[in-house]
Backbone as numpy.savetxt, mean C-alpha at the origin, in Angstrom:
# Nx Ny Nz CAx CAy CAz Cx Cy Cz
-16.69 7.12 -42.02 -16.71 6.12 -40.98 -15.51 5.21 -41.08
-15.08 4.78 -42.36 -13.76 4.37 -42.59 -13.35 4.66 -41.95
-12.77 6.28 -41.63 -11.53 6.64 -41.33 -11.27 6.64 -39.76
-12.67 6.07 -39.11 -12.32 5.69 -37.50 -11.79 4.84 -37.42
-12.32 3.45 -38.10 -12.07 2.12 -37.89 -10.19 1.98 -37.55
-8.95 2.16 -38.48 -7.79 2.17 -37.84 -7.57 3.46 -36.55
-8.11 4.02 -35.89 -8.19 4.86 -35.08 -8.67 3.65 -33.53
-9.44 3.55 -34.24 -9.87 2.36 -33.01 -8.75 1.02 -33.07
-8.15 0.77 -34.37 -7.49 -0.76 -34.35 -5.70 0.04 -33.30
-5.97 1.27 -33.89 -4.73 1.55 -33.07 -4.74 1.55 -31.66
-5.92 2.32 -31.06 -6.13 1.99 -29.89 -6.29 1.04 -28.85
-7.06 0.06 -29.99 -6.77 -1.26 -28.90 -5.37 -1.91 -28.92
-4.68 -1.77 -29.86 -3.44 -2.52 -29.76 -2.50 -2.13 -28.64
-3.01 -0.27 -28.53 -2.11 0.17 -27.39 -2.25 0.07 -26.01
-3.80 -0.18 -25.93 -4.26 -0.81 -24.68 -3.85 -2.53 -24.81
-3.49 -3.12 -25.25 -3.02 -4.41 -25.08 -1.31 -4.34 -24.72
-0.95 -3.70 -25.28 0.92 -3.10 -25.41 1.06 -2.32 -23.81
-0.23 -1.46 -23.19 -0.25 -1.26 -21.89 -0.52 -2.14 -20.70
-1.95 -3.41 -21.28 -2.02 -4.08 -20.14 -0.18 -5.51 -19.74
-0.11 -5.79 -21.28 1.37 -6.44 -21.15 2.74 -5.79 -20.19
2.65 -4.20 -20.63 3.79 -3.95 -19.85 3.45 -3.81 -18.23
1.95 -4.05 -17.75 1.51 -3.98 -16.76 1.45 -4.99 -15.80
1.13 -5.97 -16.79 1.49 -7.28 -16.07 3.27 -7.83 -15.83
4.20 -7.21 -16.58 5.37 -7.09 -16.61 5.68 -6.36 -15.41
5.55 -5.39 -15.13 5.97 -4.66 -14.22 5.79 -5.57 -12.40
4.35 -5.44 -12.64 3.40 -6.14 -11.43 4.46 -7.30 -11.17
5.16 -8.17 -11.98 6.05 -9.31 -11.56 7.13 -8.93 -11.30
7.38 -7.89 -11.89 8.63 -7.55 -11.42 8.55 -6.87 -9.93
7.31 -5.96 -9.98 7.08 -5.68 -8.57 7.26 -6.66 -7.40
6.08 -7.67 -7.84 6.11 -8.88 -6.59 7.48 -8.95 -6.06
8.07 -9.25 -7.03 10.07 -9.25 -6.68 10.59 -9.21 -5.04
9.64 -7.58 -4.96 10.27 -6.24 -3.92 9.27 -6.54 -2.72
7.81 -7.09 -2.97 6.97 -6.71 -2.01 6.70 -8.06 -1.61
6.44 -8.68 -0.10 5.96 -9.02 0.70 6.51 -10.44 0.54
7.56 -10.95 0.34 8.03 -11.58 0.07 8.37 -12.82 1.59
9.39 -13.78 0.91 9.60 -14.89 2.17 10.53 -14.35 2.86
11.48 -13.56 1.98 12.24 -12.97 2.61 12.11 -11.68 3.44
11.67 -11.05 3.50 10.78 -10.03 4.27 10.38 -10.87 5.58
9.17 -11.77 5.25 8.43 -11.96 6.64 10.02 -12.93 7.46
10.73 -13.41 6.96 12.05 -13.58 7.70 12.56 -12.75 8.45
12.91 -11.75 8.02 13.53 -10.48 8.47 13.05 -9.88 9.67
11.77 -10.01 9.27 10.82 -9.84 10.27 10.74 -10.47 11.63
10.91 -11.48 11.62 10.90 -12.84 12.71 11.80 -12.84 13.05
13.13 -12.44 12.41 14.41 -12.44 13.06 14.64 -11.08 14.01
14.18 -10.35 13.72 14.13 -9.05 14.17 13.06 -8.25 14.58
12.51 -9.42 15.01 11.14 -8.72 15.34 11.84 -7.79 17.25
12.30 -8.34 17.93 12.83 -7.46 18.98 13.24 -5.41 18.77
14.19 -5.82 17.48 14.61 -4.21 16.99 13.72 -3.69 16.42
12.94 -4.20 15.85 11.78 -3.44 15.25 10.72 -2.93 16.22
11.01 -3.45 16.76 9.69 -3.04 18.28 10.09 -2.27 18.99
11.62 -2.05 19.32 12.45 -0.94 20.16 12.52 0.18 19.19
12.82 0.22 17.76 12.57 1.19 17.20 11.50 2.13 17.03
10.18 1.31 16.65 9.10 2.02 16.27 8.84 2.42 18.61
9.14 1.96 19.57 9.24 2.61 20.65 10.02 3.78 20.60
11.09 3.47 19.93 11.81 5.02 20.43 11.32 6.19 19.38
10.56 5.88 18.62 10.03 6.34 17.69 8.98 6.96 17.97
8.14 6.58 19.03 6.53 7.17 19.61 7.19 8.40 20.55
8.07 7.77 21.78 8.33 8.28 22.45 8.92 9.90 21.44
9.54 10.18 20.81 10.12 10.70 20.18 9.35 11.70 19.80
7.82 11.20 19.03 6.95 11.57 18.58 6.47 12.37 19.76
6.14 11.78 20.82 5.26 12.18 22.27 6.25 13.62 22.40
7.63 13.92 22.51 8.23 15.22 22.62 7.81 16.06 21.48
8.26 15.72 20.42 8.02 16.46 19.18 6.78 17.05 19.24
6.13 15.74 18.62 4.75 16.48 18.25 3.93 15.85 18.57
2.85 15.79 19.44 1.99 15.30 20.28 0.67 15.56 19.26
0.59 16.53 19.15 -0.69 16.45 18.29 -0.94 15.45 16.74
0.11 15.40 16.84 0.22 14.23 15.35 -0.15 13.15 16.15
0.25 12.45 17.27 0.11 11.36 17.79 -2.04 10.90 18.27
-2.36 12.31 18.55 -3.59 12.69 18.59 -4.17 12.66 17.40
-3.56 12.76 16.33 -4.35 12.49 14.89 -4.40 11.43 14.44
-3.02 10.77 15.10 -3.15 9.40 14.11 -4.11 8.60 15.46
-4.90 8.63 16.10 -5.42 7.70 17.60 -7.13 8.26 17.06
-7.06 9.55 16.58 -8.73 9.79 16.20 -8.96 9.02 14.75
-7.68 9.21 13.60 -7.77 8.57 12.43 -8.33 6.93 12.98
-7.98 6.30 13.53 -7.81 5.18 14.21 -8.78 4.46 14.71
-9.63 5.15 15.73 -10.68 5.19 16.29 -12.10 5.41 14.82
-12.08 6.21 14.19 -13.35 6.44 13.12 -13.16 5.61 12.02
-11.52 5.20 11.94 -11.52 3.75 10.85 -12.72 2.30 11.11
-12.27 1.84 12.98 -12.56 1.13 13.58 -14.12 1.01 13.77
-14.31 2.48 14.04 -15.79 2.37 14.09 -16.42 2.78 12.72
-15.76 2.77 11.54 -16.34 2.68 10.38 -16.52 1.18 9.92
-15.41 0.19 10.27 -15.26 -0.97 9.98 -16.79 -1.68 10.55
-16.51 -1.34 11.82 -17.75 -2.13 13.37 -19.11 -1.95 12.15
-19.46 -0.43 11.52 -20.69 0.12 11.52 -20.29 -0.81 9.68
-19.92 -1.02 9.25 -20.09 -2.33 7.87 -19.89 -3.54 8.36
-19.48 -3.65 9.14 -19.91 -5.47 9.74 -21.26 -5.27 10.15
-21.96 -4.75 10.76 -23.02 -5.08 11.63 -24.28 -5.12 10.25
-23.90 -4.03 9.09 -24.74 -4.31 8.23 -24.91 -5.07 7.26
């Protein structure tokens, strides 16, 4: 039984050495994601971004139409999955 006990002291140390570099990372992440600068970018450009993701459907509507049909049913059974957990 001894011979678990450092088996286990190793293990937790490495789960502590994992949650540290985890929380390390995660800040470093924040960095990149959703930032002030982002929702700026956003506001400044909210016009091109809206003509893009347009020429982008339209685009879609030639190409491939049935994708556009997948993502509108995905869409629809999200919505009414959401409706059917609110009501309960």
């Amino acid at each position: 039984m001894s011979d678990k006990v450092p088996d286990i002291k190793t293990v937790l140390e490495e789960n502590k050495e994992y949650k540290d570099r985890i929380k390390e990372l995660e800040a470093k992440l924040k960095k990149y994601t959703n930032n002030e600068r982002h929702k700026r970018y956003y506001e400044k450009n909210k016009d091109k971004i809206k003509e893009r993701s347009k020429k982008y459907m339209e685009k879609m509507k030639k190409e491939n139409p049935e994708k556009i049909k997948e993502w509108k049913r995905k869409s629809y059974f999200k919505k009414k999955e959401e409706n059917n957990t609110k009501i309960e």
